[in-house]
VEXDO-585176 format. One record per atom (N, C-alpha, C, O, CB): z, x, y. Coordinates in steps of 0.2 Angstrom, whole numbers, padded with zeros to 4 digits, always signed. Atoms other than C-alpha are relative to their C-alpha. Glycine has a CB too. Example, Ala and Ser with C-alpha at 12.3 -4.5 7.8 and 13.67 -1.06 7.14 Angstrom:
2
+0000+0004-0006/+0039+0062-0022/+0000+0004+0006/+0003+0009+0005/+0006-0005+0000/-0001-0004-0006/+0036+0068-0005/+0003-0004+0005/+0004-0001+0011/-0007+0002+0002/
END
This chain:
126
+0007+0001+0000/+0555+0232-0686/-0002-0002+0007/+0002-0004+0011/-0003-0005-0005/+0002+0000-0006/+0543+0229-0671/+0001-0007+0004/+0002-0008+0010/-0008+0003-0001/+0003+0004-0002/+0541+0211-0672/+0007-0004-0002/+0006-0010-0003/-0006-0002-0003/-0002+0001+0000/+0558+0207-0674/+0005-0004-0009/+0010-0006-0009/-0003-0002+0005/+0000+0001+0005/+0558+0204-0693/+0004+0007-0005/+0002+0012-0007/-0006-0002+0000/-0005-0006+0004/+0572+0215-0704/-0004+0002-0006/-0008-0002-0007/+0009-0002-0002/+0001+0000+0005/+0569+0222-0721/+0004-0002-0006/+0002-0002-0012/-0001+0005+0001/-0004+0004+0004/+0584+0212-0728/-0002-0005-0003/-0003-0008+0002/+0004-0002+0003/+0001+0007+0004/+0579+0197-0740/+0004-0006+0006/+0010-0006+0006/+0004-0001-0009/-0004+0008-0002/+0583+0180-0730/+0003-0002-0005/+0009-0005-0003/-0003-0006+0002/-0001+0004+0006/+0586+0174-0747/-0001+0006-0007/-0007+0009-0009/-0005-0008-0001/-0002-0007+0005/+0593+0186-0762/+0002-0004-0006/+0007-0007-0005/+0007+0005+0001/-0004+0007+0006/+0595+0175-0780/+0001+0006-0003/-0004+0010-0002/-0004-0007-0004/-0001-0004+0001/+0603+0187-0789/+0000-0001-0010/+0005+0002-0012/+0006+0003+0004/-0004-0001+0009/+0604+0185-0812/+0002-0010+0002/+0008-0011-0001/+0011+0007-0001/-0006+0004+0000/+0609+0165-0808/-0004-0006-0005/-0009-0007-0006/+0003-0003+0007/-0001+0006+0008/+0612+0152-0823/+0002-0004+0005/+0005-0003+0010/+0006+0002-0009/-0001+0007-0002/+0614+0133-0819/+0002-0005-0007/-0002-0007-0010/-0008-0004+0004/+0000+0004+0007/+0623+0124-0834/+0006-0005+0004/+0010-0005+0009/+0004+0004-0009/-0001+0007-0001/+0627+0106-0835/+0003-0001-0008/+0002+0002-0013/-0007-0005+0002/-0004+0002+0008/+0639+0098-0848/-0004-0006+0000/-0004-0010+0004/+0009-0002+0001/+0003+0007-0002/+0629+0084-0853/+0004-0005-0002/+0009-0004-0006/-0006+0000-0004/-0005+0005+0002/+0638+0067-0855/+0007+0001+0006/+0011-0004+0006/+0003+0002-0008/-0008-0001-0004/+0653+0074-0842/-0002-0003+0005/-0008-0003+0007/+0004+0008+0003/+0001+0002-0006/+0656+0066-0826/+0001-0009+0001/+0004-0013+0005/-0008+0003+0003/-0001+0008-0001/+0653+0047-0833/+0008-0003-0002/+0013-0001-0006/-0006-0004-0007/-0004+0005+0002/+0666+0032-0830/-0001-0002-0004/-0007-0003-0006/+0001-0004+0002/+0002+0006+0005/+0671+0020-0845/-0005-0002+0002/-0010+0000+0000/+0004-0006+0000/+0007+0005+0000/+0660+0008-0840/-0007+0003-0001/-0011+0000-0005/-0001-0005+0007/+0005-0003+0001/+0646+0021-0838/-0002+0002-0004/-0008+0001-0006/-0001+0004+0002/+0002-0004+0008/+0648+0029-0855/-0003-0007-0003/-0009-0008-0003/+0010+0003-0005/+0002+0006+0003/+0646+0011-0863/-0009+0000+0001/-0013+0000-0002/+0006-0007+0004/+0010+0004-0001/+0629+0008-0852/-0003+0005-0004/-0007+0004-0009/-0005+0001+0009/+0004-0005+0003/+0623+0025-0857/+0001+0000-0005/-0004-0003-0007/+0000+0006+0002/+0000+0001+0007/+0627+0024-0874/-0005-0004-0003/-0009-0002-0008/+0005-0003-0001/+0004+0006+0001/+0619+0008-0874/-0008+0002-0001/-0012+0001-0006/+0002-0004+0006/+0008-0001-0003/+0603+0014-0864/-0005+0005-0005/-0011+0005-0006/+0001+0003+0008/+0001-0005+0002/+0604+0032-0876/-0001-0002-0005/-0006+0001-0008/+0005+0003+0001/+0003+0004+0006/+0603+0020-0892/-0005-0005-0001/-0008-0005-0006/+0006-0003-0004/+0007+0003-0001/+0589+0008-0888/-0005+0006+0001/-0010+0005-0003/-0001-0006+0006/+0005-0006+0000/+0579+0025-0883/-0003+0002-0007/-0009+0001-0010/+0004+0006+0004/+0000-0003+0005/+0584+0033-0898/-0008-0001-0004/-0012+0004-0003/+0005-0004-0003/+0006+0001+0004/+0569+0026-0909/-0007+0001+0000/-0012+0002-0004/-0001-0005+0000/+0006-0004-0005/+0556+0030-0896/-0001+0007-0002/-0005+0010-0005/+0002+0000+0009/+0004-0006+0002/+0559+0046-0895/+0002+0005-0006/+0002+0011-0006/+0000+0003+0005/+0000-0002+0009/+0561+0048-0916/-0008+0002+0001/-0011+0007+0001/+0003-0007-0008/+0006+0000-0001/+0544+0044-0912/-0006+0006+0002/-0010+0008-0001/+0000-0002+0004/+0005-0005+0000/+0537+0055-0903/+0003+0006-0002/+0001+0011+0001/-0003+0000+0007/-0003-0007+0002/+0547+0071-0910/+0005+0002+0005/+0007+0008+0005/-0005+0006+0001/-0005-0001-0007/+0558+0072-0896/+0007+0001-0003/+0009-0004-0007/+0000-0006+0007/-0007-0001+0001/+0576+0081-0898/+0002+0000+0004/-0001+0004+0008/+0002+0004-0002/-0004+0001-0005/+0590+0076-0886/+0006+0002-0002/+0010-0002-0006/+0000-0005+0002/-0005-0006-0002/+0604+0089-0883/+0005-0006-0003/+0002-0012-0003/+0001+0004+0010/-0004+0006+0001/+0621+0079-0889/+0004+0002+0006/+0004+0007+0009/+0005-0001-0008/-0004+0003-0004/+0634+0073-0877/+0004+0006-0001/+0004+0008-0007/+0003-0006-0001/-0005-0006-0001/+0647+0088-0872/-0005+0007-0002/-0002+0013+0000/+0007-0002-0008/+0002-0007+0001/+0635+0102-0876/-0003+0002+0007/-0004-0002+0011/-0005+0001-0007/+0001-0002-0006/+0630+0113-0863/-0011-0001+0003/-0015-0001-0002/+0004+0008-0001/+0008+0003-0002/+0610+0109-0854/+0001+0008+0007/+0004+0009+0012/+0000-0013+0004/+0001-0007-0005/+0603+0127-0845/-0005-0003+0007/-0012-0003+0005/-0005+0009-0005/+0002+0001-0005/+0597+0121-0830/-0005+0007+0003/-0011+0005+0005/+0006-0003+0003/+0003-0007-0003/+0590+0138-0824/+0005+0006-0003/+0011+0006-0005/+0000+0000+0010/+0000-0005+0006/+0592+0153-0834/-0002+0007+0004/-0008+0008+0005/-0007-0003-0007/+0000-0006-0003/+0594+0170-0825/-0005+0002+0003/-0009+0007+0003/+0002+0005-0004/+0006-0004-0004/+0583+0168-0812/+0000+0006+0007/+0005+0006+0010/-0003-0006+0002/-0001-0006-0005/+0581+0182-0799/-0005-0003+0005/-0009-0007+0004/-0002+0008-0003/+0006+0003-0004/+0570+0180-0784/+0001+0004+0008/+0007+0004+0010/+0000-0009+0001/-0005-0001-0010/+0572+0187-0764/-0008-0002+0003/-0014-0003+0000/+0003+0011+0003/+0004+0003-0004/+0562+0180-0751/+0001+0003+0007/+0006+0001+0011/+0001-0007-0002/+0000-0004-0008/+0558+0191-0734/+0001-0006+0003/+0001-0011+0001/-0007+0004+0002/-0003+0005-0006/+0563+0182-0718/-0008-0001+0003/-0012+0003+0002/+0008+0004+0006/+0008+0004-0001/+0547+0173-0712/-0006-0004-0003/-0011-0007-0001/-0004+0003+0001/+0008+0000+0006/+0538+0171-0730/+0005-0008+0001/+0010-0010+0003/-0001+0007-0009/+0000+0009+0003/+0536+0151-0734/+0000+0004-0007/+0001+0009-0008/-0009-0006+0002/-0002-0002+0008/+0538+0149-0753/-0001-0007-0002/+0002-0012+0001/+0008+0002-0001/+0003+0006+0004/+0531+0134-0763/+0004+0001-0007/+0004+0006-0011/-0008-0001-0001/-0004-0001+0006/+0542+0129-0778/-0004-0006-0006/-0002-0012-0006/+0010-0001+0002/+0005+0007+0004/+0529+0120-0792/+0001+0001-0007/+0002+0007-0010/-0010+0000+0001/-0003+0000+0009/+0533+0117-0810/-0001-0009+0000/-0002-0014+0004/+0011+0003-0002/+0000+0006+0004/+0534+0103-0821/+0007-0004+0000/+0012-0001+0003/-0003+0002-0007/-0006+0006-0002/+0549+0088-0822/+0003+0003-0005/+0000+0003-0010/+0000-0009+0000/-0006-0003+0005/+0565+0098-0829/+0000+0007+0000/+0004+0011-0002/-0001-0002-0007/+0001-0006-0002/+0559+0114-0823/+0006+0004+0003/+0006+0010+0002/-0006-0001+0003/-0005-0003-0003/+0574+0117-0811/+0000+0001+0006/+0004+0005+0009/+0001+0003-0003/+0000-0002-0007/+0566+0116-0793/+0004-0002+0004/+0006+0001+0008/-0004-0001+0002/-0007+0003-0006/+0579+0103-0786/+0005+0004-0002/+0008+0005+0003/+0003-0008-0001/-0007-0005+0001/+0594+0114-0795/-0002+0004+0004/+0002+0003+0009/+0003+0003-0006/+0000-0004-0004/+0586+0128-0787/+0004-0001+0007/+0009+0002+0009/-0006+0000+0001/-0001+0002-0008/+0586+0121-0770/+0007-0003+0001/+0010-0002+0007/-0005-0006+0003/-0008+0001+0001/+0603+0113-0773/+0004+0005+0001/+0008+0005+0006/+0002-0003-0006/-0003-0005-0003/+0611+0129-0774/-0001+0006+0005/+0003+0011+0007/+0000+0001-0004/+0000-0004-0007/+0602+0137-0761/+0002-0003+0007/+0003+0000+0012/-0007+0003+0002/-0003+0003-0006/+0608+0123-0749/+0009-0001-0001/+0013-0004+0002/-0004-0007+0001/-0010+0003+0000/+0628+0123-0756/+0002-0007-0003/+0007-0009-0003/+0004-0002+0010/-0002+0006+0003/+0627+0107-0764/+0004+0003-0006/+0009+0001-0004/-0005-0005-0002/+0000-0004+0005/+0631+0115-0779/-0001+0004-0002/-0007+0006-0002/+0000+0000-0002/+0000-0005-0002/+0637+0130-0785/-0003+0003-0008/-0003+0000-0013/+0006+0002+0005/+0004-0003+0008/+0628+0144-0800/+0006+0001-0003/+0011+0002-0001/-0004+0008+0000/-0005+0001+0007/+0637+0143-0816/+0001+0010+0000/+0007+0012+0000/-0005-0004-0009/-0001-0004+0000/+0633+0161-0816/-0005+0005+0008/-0008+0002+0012/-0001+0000-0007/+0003-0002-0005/+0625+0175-0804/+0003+0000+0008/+0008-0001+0009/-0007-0003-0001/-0001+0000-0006/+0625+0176-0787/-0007+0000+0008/-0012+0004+0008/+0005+0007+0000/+0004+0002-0003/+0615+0169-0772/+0004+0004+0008/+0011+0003+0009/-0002-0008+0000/+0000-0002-0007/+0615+0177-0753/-0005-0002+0004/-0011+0000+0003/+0000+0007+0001/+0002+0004-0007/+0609+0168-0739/+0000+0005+0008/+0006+0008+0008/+0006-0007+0002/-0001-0003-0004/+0606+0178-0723/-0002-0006+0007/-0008-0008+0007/-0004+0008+0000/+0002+0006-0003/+0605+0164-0710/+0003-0006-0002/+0008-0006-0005/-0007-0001-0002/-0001+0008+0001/+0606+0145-0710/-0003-0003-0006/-0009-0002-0005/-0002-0004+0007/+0003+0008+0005/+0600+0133-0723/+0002-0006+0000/+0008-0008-0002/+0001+0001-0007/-0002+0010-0001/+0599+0114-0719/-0005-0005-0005/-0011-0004-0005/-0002-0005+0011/+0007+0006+0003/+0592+0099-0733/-0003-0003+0004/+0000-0005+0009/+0002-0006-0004/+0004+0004-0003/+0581+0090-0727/-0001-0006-0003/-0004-0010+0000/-0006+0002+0001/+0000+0007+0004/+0583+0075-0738/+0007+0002-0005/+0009+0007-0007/-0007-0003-0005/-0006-0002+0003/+0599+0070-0746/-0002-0001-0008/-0007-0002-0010/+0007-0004+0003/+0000+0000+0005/+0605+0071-0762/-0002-0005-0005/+0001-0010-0006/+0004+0001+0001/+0001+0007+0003/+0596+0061-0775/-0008-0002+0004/-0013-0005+0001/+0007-0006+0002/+0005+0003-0003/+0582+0056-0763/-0009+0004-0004/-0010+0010-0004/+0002+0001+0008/+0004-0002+0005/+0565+0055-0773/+0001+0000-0010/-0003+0000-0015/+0000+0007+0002/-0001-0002+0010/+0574+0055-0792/+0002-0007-0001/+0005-0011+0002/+0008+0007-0003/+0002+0007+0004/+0569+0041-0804/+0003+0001-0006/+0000+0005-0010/-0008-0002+0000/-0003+0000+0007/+0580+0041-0820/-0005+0001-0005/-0006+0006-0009/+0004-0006-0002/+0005+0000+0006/+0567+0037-0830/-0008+0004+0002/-0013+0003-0001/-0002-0008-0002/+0007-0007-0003/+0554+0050-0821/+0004+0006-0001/+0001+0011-0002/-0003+0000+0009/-0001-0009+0002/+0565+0065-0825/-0002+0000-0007/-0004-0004-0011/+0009+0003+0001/+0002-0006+0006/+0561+0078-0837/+0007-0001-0005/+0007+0000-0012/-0002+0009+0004/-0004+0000+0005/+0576+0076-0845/+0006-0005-0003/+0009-0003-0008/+0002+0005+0002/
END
């Protein structure tokens, strides 16, 4: 093209799934808090109807999403908490990688804030 711009996708998400084991990852001592923290909840949210995934089963974080994105276009990623925009962006920066599918990058990608920065336990969605 004239202006220097290809017809390639900078960014190709191809089919990708994002699963989480829920409960994997914690130390003793973790398990215990969470347990702890997981059974005082409990009652709350009998309350309000709320069903929570058990420990060891699998949590779809992003669910065969597809997407490409021409080289120049901006892109706003808005949803609601649990929605999956930080996994998104997590795996288009290498932090971690799709359970399933396949992402192509044509270029560089750098975070701009690290890992975690912004997230409140008790403000996520999930």
């Amino acid at each position: 093209m004239a202006d220097g711009i290809t017809a390639e996708p900078a960014i190709k998400i191809e089919g990708v799934t994002k699963r989480y084991r829920l409960g994997a990852g914690y130390g003793a001592d973790a398990t215990i808090s969470h347990r702890i923290d997981s059974a005082l909840r409990a009652p709350l949210r009998k309350l309000r109807g709320e069903t929570k995934p058990e420990e060891g089963e699998d949590f779809l974080a992003l669910d065969g999403v597809s997407l490409e994105i021409p080289e120049g276009q901006m892109l706003g990623l808005v949803g609601a908490n649990g929605a999956g925009k930080s996994t998104l962006l997590k795996l288009l920066a290498r932090i971690t990688a799709p359970s399933e599918g396949r992402i192509e990058i044509r270029g560089q990608v750098g975070s701009l804030l690290e890992v975690g920065t912004g997230f409140h336990p008790e403000l996520t969605g999930r």
